[in-house]
MARZA-910315 format. One record per residue (C-alpha): y, z, x. Coordinates in steps of 0.02 Angstrom, whole numbers. Example, Ala and Ser with C-alpha at 12.3 -4.5 7.8 and 13.67 -1.06 7.14 Angstrom:
BEGIN
        v        w        u
     -225      390      615
      -53      357      684
END
This chain:
BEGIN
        v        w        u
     -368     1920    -2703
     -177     1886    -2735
     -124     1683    -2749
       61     1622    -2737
       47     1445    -2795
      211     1318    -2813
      176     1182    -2921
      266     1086    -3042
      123     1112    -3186
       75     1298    -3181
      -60     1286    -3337
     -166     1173    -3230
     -146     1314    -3079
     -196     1432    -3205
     -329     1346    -3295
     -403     1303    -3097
     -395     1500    -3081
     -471     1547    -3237
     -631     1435    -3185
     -650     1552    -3039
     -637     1699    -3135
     -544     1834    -3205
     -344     1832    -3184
     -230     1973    -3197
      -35     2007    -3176
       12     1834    -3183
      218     1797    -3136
      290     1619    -3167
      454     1581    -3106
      569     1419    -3132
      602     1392    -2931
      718     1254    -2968
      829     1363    -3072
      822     1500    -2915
      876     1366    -2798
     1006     1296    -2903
     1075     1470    -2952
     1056     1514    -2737
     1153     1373    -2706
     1286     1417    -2853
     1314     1583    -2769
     1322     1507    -2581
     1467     1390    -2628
     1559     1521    -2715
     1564     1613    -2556
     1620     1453    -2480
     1832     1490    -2461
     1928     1363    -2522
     1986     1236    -2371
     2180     1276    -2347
     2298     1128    -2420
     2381     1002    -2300
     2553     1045    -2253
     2566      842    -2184
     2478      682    -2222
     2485      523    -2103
     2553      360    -2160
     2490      225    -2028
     2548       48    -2022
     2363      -58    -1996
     2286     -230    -2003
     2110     -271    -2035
     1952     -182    -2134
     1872      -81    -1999
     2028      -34    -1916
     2082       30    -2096
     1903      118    -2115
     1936      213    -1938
     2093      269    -1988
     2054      360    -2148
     1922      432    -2064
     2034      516    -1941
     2142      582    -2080
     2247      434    -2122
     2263      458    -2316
     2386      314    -2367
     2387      132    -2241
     2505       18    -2251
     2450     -172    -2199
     2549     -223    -2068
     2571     -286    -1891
     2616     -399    -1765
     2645     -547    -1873
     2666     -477    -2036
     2798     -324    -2018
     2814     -206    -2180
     2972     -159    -2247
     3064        1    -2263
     3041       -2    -2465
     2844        3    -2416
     2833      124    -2297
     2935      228    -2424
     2848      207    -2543
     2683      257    -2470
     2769      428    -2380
     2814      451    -2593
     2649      428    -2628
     2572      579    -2537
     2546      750    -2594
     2581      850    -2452
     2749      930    -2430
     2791      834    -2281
     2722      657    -2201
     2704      571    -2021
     2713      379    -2008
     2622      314    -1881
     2706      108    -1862
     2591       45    -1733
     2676      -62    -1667
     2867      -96    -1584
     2927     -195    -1705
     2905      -78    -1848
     2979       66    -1785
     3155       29    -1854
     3077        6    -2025
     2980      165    -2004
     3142      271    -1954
     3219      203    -2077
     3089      240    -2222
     3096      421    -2147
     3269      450    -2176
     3257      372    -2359
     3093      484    -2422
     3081      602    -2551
     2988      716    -2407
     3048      777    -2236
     2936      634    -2135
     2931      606    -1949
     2905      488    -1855
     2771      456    -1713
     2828      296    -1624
     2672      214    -1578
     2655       41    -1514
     2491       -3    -1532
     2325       43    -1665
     2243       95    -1512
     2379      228    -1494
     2401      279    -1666
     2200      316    -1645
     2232      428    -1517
     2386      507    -1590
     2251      558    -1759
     2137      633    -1646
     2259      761    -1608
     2310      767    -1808
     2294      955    -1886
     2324      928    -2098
     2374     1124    -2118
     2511     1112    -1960
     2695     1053    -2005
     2736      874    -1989
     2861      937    -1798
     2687     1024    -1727
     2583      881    -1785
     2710      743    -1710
     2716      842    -1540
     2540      839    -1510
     2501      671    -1562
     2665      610    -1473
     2565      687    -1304
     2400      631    -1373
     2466      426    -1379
     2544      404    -1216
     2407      474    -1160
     2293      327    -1189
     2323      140    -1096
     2299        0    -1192
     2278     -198    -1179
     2222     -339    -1290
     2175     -529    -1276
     2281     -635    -1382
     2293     -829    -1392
     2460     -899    -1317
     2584     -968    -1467
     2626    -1096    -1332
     2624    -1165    -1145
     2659    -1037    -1006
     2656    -1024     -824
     2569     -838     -782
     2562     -773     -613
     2571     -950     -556
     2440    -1034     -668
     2463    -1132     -788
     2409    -1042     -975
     2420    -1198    -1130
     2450    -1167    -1303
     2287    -1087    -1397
     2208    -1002    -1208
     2185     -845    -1209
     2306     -716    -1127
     2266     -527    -1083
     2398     -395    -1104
     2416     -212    -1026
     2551     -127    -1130
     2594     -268    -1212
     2646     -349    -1042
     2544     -521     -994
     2430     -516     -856
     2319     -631     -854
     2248     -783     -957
     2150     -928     -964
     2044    -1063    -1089
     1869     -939    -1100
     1880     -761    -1181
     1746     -680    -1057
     1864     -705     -897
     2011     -640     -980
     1938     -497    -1037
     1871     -452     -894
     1987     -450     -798
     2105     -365     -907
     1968     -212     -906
     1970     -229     -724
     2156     -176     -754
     2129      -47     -852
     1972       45     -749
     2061       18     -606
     2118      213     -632
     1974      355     -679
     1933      330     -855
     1823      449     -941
     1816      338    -1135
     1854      168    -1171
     1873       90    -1351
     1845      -99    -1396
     1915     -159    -1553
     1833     -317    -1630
     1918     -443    -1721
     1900     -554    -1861
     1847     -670    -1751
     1718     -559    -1650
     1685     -603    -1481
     1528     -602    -1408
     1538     -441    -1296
     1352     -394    -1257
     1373     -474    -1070
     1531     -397    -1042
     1476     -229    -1102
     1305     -262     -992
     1431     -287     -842
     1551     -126     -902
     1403      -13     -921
     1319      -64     -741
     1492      -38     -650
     1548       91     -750
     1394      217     -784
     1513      362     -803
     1647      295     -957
     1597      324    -1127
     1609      146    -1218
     1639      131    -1400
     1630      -19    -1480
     1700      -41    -1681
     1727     -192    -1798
     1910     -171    -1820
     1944     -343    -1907
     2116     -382    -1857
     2169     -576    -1839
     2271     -653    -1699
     2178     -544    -1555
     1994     -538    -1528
     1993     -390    -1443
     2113     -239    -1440
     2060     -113    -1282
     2105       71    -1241
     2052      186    -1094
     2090      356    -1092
END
């Protein structure tokens, strides 16, 4: 009768044997060491990953929205946006502190882009620049971010990759304005598509409804929600999305940023 026992105490397996009766040809092995030296050889196979040619500065505001960037391949963020604008000497300084031979700078917003040109031209490292408008579209632009393509191949495609998307946001108004007829006061809530106000009014739910309405008017296959630090409550509105909307994929993170309690993009 031939036994193949594992155990971590073989002299109790073998005293257990010896009770039954005679034992010959006995083999002990240390399996640990075998799957530790298995695994040594498997990684050694393993090639080496290739280096990045480019790395992606990106210009962001708010812990989650920072946490989704890096994981898209954002290795040095810059805090930044619509109310607090970085400066050339930053953005330089984080293309200089990269590894890569060559860095993209993703500004994320309009009003950055001069600084972000300008940072490009000034680096130690040819750096170009992807001019996007919003963190929704610098999201999309890193989906279509390849490390071990040059910095012209990676800029094309995620050029193509952010206009691609359509974006919106609810915001508060900074002061009293008349929108498409209706009166919006100071501290209401106004929704934008691309940046441009189109609707508003004093409860969150409304406006971002209808600014969603907006967006879905065209086929939409994924929509994104952005939180922010003051997060809404969306479980009605994403009740309502889901029923009229069974085909979109809806994602929904904690991006953190202040001033807008919800950033939006449809692709």
């Amino acid at each position: 009768l031939k036994v193949h026992v594992h155990t971590d105490d073989p002299g109790t397996a073998l005293a257990i044997g010896t009770r039954a009766g005679a034992i010959e040809n006995v083999e002990i092995a240390d399996m640990h060491r075998q799957t530790k030296a298995r695994e040594r050889r498997l990684l050694a196979a393993v090639p080496d990953p290739l280096p990045a040619a480019v790395e992606v500065v990106a210009v962001v505001t708010g812990s989650g929205n920072r946490r989704l960037f890096e994981s898209l391949g954002a290795t040095q963020i810059v805090e930044g946006g619509q109310t607090m604008n970085p400066s050339a000497a930053e953005l330089v300084a984080a293309v200089d502190a990269t590894d890569a031979p060559e860095a993209i700078v993703l500004p994320n917003n309009a009003n950055i882009r001069l600084a972000a040109e300008q940072a490009a031209s000034l680096a130690k490292r040819p750096t170009r620049v992807v001019a996007t408008t919003s963190m929704q579209a610098g999201l999309a632009a890193l989906v279509a971010f390849n490390p071990v393509r040059s910095a012209e191949e990676n800029a094309t495609a995620m050029a193509e990759a952010a206009a691609r998307v359509a974006t919106g946001a609810v915001t508060t108004a900074s002061r009293d304005v008349q929108l498409n007829g209706r009166a919006v006061g100071a501290g209401e809530y106004v929704g934008l598509l691309e940046d441009e106000p189109v609707t508003g009014g004093a409860e969150f739910e409304p406006v971002a409804r209808a600014l969603l309405e907006r967006l879905l008017a065209e086929p939409r296959e994924v929509v994104t929600l952005l939180t922010g630090e003051d997060e809404p409550d969306l479980s009605e509105l994403l009740a309502e999305l889901e029923r009229a909307n069974p085909e979109v994929e809806i994602e929904v993170h904690e991006g953190g940023q202040q001033n807008y309690p919800l950033l939006v993009s449809a692709e």
